[in-house]
N, C-alpha and C positions, 0 to 999 in steps of 0.2 A: 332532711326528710324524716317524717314520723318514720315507725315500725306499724309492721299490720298487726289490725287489733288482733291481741291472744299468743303475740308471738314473741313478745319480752317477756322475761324472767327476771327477777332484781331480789339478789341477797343482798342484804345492808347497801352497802356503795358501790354493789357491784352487779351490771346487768348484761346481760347475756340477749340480743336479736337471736332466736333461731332462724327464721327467714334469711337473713343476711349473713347470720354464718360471723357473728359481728359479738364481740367481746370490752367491755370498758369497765376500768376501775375508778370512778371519781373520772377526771380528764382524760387521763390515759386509755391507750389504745391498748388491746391484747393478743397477740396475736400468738393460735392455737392448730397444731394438728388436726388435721379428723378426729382421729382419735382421744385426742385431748379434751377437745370440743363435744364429741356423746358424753366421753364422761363426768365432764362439766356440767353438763345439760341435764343427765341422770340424778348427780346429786343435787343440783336447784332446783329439780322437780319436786325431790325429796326433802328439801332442805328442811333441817329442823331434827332428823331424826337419821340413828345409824343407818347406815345403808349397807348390809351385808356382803361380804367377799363373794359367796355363792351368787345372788343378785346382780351383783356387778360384772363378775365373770358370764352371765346367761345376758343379761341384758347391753351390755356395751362390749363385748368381744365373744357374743355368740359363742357361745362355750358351755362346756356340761360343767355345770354350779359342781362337780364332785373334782373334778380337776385344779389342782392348786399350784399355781406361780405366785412368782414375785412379779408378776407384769402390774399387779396392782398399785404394788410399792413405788414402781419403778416411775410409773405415770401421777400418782399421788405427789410424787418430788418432784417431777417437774410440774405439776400444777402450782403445786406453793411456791416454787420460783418463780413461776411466772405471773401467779394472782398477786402475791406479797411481798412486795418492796420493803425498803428499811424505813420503818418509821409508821408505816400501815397495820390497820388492825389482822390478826388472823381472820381467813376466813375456813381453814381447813384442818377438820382434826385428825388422827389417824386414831381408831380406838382399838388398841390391842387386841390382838385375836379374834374381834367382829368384824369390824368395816370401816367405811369412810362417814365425816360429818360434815357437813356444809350448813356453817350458820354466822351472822354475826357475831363476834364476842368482842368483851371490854377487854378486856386482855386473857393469854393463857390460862384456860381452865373456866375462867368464868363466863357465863353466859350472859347476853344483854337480855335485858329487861323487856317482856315484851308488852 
């Protein structure tokens, strides 16, 4: 089955059905929380560009952007376990005291070409 037009997402090898609520990396299957799955979905929205703690706190757990946890952290680690196998490229950064990144890279720190 296709996806409905507008409702795929695709960082590098890695695409996101929101319709289906549906997660793949290259062959592999992914399987996400809810909450894992907004904020999966936030930052491929965003992909390409930081995505602020406050933003993330207001837009995927309905929260006052002034309010500060580690729920960010916490959800960030198990995303990268669960996006990035051994031997796969990153696809999640964390960038110090701003926010999260979602983007292709050739390896750690560098960015692919676009």
């Amino acid at each position: 089955q296709h996806p409905e037009p507008g409702t795929e997402l695709t960082v590098g090898d890695l695409v996101i059905d929101t319709a289906r609520h549906a997660v793949r990396r290259g062959n592999r299957v992914i399987q996400l929380t809810s909450r894992e799955f907004a904020l999966l979905v936030h930052l491929a929205r965003n992909a390409g560009r930081v995505v602020g703690r406050a933003e993330l706190m207001e837009q995927v757990w309905n929260d006052s952007p002034g309010s500060y946890s580690n729920i960010i952290d916490v959800y960030a680690g198990r995303l990268r376990r669960k996006l990035e196998k051994r031997g796969e490229t990153p696809l999640l950064t964390t960038v110090r005291a701003t926010g999260l990144l979602l983007e292709p890279t050739v390896s750690r720190g560098q960015r692919a070409p676009r």
